[in-house]
N, C-alpha and C positions, 0 to 999 in steps of 0.2 A: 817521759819517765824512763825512757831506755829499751823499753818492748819491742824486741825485731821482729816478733813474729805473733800475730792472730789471725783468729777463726770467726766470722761474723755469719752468724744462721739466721734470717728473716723472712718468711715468707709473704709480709707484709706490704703493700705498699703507701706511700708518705699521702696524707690528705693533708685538707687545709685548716683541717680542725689542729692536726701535727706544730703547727709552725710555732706556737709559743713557747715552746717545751721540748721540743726532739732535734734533738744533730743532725745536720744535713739535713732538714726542715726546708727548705726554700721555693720560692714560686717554681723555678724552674724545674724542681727534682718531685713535684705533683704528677702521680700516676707512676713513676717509679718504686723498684724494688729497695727498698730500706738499706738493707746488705750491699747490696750493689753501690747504692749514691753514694753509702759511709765510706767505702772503702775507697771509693774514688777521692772523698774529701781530704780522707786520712793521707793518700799515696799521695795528694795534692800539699800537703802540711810536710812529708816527710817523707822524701823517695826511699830512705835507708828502713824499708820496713819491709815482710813478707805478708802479704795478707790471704787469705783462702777464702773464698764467700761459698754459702751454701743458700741459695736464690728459694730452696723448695722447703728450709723452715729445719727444724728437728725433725727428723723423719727415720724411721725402725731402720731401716736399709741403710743408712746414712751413717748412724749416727754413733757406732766405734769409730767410724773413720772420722766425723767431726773430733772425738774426744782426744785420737790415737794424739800424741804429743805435748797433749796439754798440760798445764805446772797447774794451772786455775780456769775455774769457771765460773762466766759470773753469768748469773738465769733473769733475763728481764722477756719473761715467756708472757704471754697475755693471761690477766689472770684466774678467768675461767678454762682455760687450755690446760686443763689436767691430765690428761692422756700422754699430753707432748712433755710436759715434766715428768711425770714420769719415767717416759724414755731417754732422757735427759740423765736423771737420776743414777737409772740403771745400767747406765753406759759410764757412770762417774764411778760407781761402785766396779764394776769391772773395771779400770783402767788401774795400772799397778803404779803409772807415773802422779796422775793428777792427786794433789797433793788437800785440795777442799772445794767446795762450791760457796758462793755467797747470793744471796737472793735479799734485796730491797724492795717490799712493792712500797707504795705511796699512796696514802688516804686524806686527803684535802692539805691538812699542815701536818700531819705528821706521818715519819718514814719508821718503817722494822728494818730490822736486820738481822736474817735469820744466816744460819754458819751448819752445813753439812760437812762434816769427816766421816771416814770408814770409820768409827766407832762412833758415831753419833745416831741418833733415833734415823732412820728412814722417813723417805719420803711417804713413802706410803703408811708406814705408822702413823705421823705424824698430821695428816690431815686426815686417817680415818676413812679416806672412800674408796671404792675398788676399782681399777683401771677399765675403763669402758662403762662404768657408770653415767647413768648421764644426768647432767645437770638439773634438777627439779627443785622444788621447792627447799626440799629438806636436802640435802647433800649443798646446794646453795647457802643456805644457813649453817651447816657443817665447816664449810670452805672459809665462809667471812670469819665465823669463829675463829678459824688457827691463823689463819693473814693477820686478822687486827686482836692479838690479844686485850689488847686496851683499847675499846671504840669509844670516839670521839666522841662530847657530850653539845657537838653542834657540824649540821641541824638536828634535827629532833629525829627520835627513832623511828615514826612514822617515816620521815621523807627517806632516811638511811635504808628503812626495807624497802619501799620502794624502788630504790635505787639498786642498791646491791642483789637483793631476791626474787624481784618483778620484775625489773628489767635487765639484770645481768649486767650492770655497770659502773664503772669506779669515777666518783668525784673528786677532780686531784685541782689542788691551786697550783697555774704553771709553773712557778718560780719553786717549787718544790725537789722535783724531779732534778733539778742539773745539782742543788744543795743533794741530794740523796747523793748522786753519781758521783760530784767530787768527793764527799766520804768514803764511799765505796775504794773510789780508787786512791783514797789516802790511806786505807787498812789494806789492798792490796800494797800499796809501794810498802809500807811498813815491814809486809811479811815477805816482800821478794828480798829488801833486805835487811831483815832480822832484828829492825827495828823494835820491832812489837817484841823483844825479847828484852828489852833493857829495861832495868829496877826505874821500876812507878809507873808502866804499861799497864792499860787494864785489858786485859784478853777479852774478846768476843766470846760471847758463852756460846755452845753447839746447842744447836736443835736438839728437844725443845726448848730451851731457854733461846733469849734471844735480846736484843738492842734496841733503844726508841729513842727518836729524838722529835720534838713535837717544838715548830715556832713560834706556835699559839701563846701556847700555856710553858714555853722556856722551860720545856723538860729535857732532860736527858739523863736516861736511865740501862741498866741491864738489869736481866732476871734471869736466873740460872731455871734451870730442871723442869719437872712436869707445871705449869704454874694453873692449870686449868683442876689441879687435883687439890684444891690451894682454900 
């Protein structure tokens, strides 16, 4: 797409559960740092790139310096890691360059698309829970709440609390996740160039409104403004 320069933050490293779904997934990059492999793969695709890895994740210390330079951010943070979004956030709010953040998570077949700007809802407004809170029953219910405004009516809401509020964990169908990310980075290329400004564009609404596109049920849709007030 033209991008000479990115910032890759992961503190994570690649398991084998990774490999049907994640970039630079591969037997050999098992036990490796995420940030590290990608950028190796990426420099391997394209020597005409600058890339910067941040090996320890978003981190407080870090993480103007991650942001200093940036046009865009796109946050695929784990999705109980609320602490580190927010730091995230608050480092996108200070930065007088970076221009919006986009955030996709993904729930079995169907993806959001939430859109922060400095005049759009906060991050912290908009999920409601205070930084260093910690993850419990209800702040868990809180969290699923603003991630999936429309939860999926399969499986059944038993198995869903279980998953999400018991165990703290997201059930994604793999082929989902790279569908999410080449959209992603078809509304970035759109807005590096200006695409998304030409008659019969539909703009991305800002948090809290937000985008779905579900493969199940052949939806896709936006919803502007508070829609939980609704």
């Amino acid at each position: 797409m033209g991008v000479q320069n990115l910032k890759l933050a992961d503190p994570d490293k690649f398991e084998v559960s990774n490999i049907n779904r994640q970039f630079a997934a591969t037997v050999p990059n098992i036990g490796r740092n995420k940030a590290e492999a990608v950028a190796e793969m990426v420099y391997d695709t394209t020597r005409d790139v600058n890339i910067e890895v941040y090996p320890e994740g978003i981190a407080p210390e870090t993480v103007d310096e991650f942001v200093d330079g940036c046009d865009y951010i796109l946050d695929k943070i784990e999705l109980y890691e609320l602490d580190a979004r927010y730091t995230l956030h608050r480092a996108f709010r200070r930065s007088e360059r970076c221009q919006f953040m986009m955030l996709t998570p993904v729930f079995g077949n169907r993806t959001f698309f939430f859109k922060w700007t400095k005049d759009s809802m906060t991050a912290e407004e908009y999920f409601g829970i205070p930084y260093g809170a910690p993850m419990d029953e209800a702040n868990a219910r809180q969290l699923i709440s603003r991630f999936i405004p429309e939860m999926p009516d399969y499986p059944n809401a038993q198995m869903l609390e279980q998953w999400f509020v018991k165990d703290l964990t997201c059930p994604i169908f793999a082929g989902t996740p790279p569908l999410a990310q080449g959209m992603l980075a078809s509304r970035l290329g759109q807005a590096i160039t200006g695409l998304d400004q030409l008659p019969g564009s539909v703009p991305l609404p800002v948090t809290p409104g937000y985008a779905m596109l579900d493969t199940q049920k052949w939806i896709a849709k936006t919803v502007e403004g508070t829609w939980w007030d609704r």
